[in-house]
C-alpha positions in Angstrom: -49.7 -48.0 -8.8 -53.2 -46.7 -8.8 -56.1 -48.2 -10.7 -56.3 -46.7 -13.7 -60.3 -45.9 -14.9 -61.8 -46.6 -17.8 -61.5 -43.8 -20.5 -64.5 -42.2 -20.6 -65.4 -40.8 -24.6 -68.1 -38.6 -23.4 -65.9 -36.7 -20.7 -63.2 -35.6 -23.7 -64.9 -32.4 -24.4 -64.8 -30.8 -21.1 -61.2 -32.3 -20.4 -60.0 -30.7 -23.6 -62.1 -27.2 -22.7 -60.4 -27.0 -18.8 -56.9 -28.0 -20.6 -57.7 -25.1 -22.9 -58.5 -22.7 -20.1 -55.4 -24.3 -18.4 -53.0 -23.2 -20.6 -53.2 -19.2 -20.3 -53.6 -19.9 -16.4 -50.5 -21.4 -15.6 -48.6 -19.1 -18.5 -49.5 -16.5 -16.3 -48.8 -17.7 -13.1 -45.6 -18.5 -14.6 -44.7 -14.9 -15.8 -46.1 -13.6 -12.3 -43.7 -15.9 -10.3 -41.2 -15.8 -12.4 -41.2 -11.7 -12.3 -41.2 -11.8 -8.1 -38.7 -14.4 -7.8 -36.2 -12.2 -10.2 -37.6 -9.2 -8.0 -36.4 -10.5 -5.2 -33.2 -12.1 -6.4 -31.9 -8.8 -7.1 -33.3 -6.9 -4.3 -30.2 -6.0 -2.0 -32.4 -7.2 1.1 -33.7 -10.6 1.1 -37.0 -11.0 3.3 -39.3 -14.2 1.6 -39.4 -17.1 3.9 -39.0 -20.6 2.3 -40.1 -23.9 3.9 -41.6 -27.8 3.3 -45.0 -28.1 3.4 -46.6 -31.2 3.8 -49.3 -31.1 1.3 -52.4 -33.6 1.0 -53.5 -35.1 -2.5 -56.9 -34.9 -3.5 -55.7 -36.4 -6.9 -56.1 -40.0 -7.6 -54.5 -41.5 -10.8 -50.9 -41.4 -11.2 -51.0 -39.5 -14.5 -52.6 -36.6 -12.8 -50.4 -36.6 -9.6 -47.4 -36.7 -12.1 -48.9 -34.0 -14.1 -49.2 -31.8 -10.4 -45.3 -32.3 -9.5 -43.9 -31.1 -13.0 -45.9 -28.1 -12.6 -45.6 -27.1 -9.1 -41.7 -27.8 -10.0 -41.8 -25.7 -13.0 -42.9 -23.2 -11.1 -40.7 -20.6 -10.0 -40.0 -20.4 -6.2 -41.5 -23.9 -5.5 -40.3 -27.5 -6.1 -41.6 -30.3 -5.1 -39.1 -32.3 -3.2 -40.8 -36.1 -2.1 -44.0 -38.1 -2.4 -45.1 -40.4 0.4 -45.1 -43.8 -0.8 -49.1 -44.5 -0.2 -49.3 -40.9 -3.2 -51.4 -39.6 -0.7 -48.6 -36.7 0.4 -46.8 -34.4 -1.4 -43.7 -32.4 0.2 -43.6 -28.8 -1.2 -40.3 -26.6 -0.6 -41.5 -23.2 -1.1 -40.0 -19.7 -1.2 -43.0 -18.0 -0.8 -44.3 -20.0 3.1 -45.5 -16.5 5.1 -48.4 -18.8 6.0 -48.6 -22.5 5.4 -52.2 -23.1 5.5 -52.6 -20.6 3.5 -50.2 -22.1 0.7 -52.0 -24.9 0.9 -55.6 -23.7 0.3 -54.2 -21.5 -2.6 -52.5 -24.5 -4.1 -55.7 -26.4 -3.9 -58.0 -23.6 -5.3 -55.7 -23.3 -8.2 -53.6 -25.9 -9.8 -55.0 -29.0 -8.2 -58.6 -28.1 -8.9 -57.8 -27.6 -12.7 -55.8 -30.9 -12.8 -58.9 -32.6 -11.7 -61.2 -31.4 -14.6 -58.1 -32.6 -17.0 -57.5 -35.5 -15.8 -59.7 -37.3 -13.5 
């Protein structure tokens, strides 16, 4: 298990401010995947390319690594499928994998940068 800091009183604005910015984020993303995956469910000719990404956490406490599965697995058209036993790697099964390193990078510029500021 990882150490667990201190709760820090003064940090409690900006970590309800990000969650608050959080919120209409992901509802989006959400509505966005959701709407492609649906496209392309019906769509006579299938052409997405899934795959497992290994993908590196930045993320420290557990709270916030749990926080990051649930929502890459709520997600449509992703799921996150095993995490190493050190909770350093994360394996994502994605529908979406034209470019893996680019997955990656947009995973980290999104969702794992705003769990940060809400959790750690």
């Amino acid at each position: 298990m990882t150490q667990s800091k201190t709760f820090n009183i003064k940090r409690l604005p900006g970590r309800v401010w990000a969650f608050l910015k959080f919120v209409p984020f992901y509802a989006i993303e959400m509505i966005l995947s959701s709407t492609i995956l649906a496209y392309d469910i019906l769509r006579p000719k299938k052409t997405f390319k899934h795959g497992i990404v290994a993908y590196k956490l930045d993320l420290k406490t557990d709270t916030a690594i749990l926080a990051f599965i649930n929502l890459i697995s709520m997600t449509p058209g992703s799921l996150s499928v095993d995490l190493s036993a050190d909770r350093k790697i994360l394996f994502i099964h994605s529908m979406y994998l034209d470019d893996p390193e680019e997955f990656i990078k947009n995973v980290k510029l999104t969702f794992e940068k705003r769990i940060i500021k809400i959790f750690e």
